[in-house]
N, C-alpha and C positions, 0 to 999 in steps of 0.2 A: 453357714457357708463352709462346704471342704475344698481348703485346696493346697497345697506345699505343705501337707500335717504336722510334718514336723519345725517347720519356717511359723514365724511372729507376726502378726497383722496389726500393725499399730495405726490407730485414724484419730486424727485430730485435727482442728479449726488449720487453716493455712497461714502463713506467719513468713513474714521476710527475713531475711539471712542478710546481714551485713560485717563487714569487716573492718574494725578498728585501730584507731593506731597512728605511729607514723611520730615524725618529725624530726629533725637534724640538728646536726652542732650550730653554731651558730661563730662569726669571729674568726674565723682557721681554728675550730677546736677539733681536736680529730675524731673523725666519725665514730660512735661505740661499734664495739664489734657484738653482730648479734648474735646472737644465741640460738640453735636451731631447737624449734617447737618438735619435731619427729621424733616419733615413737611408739611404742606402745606400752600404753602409761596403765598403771592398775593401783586400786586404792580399796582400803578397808578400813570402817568406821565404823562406831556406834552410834547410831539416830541421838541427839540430845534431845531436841524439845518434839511436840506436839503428839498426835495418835500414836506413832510408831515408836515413841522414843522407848531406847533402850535397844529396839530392834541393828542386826548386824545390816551392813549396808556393805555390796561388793560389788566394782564398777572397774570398768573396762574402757578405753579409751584408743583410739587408732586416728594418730595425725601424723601427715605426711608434712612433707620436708617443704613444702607451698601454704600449708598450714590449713589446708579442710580434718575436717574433725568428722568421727563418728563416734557414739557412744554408747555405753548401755549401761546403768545403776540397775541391780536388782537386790531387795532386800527381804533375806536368805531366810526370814521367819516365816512371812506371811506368801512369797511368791510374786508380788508388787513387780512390773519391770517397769522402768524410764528408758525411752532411748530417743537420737536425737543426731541432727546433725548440723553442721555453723563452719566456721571459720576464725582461726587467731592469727594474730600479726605481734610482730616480737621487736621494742627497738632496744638496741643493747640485750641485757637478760630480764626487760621489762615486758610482759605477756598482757594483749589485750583482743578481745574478741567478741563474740552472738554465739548463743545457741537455740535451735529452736526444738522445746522439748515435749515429749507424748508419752501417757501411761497408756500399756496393751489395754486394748478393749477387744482384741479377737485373740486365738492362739490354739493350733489344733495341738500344740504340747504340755500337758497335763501338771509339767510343773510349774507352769505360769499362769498364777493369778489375774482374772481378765475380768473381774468386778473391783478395782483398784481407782482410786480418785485421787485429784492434792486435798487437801482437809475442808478448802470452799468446797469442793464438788465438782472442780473442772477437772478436765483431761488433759488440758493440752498448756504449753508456756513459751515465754523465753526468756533466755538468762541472757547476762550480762556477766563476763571476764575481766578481771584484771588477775596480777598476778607476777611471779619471776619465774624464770628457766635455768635451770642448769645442765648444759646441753649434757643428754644422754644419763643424765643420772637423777633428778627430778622436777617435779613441777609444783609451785607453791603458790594452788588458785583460790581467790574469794570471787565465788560466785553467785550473783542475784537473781533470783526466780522471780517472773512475777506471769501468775497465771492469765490465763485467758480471761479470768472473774476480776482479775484484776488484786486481788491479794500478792503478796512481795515479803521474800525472804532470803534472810542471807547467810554462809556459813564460806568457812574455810578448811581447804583439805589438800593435804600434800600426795602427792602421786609417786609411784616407783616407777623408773624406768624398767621395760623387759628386755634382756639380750635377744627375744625372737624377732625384734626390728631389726637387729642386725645381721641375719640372716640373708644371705645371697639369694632374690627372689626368681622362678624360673617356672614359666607357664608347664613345662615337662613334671616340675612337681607340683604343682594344682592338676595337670591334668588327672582323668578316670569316673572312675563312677560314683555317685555318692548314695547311700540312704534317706529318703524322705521318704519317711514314712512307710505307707504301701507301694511311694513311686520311687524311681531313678533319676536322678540328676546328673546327667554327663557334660565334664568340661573336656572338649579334646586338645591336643596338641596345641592347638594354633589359638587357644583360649575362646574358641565358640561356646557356648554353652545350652543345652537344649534339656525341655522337658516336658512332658503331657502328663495331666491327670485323667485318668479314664472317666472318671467320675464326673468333674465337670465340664470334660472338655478342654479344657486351657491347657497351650499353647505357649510355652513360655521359650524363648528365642533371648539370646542374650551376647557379652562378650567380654573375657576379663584382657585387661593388659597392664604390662608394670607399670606401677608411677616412676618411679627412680632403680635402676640398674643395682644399687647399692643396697637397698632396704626390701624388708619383708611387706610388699604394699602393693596391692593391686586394685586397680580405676575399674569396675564396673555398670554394664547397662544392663535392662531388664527392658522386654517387648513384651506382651501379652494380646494372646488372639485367641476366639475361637471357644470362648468360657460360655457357658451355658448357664439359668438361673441366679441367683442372687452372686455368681461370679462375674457377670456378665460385665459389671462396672468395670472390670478391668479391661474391657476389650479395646484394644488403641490404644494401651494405657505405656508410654517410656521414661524409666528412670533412672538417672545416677547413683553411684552406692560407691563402696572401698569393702575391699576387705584381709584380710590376712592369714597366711597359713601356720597351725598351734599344733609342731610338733613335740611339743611337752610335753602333751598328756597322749594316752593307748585308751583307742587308736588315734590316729591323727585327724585336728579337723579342718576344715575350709570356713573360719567365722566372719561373717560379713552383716550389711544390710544396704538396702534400696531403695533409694526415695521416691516414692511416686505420686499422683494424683489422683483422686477418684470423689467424684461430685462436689469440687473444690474442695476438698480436704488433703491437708498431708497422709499418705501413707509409706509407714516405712515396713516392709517387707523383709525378715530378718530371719537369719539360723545361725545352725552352728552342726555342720553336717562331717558324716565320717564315711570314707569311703571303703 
């Protein structure tokens, strides 16, 4: 299948999303004050056990201030990507939440490895959160994988916060033209976002808007119509995503992902595009 060549095609088993958490003083004791989950957190590690150990592991992470999560682990030897989306809930600086998570099986971008499994052979999981926050400065999560096969594992790993959340977000600067590939991706003004592959047809219609006035974070949706061939799944297909703009690194990029559907499966539709 060609389509967004340089965008991510992650498909795996379908999986609920829920949100944990919660609870209060109790007695007149006074409420903790929470900790906000918001940011965008990045973490680097070395694999300790199984097939990969040893391998560097570098991950990326985009929660808003409501606490949906997006993410992406990619580990930097072999190509492997995980990504994923869930929700955390924070009481006081105590962090608890879901994620539901997918190794690429498609990918028109040549750095990512799309014959990648968890060590059973499945593709797809969901973890389980706990954890503490220190607002804006880091994240200290243990979190449980248990795949689709039903295998379970668990590690712990500390996050950095990035100053690029705190970045004053402004559709004027997402908007333009971006690179994919042999196509264009244009977001205008007003956060429409449109695209066509000549190749197969599709038809992608979309819309970004801020989450919070304050933060680098943007709510988007994805429509597809009009795909031809083995892209055809996607026709009718609408889904939720976040993304954020990384002006740190030359040239600047628009990195996001997508959640959608396609013959009951998750897919998350993903780049990291420059315009």
């Amino acid at each position: 299948m060609k389509f967004l060549p340089r965008t991510i095609l992650v498909l795996s088993l379908a999986v609920d999303l829920c949100a944990c958490g919660g609870g209060g003083g109790y007695g007149g004791s006074p409420s903790p004050t929470n900790q906000s989950p918001g940011g965008i957190w990045t973490v680097q590690y070395v694999q300790g056990s199984g097939p990969t150990a040893g391998d560097t592991m570098d991950g990326k992470a985009l929660v808003t201030e409501t606490g949906d999560v997006y993410f992406t682990v990619v580990n930097t030897v072999n190509g492997c990507t995980e990504r994923g989306f869930g929700n955390v809930t924070v009481n006081g600086s105590a962090l608890s939440g879901s994620l539901s998570n997918t190794m690429v099986t498609w990918s028109g971008n040549p750095g990512v490895n799309t014959s990648c499994t968890y060590p059973d052979g499945s593709t797809s999981g969901t973890t389980t959160l706990s954890g503490t926050v220190a607002q804006r400065t880091s994240l200290t999560v243990t979190d449980t994988l248990t795949t689709s096969a039903g295998t379970s594992g668990t590690a712990t790993h500390t996050w950095s916060y990035s100053s690029l959340y705190s970045e004053m977000p402004s559709l004027a600067t997402i908007a333009g033209n971006y690179t994919d590939g042999s196509n264009t991706l244009t977001v205008n003004s007003n956060g429409a976002i449109f695209e066509q592959d000549p190749t197969t047809g599709c038809v992608l219609n979309g819309q970004a808007s801020i989450v919070n006035s304050s933060y680098n974070a943007y709510a988007l949706s994805f429509s597809y119509a009009s795909c031809t061939g083995t892209a055809a799944v996607l026709n009718g297909q609408t889904g939720p995503g976040f993304g954020y703009y990384d002006d740190s690194v030359s040239p600047n990029q628009f990195v996001y992902g997508v959640d959608v559907t396609v013959n009951g499966q998750t897919a998350v539709i993903a780049g990291a595009l420059v315009k």
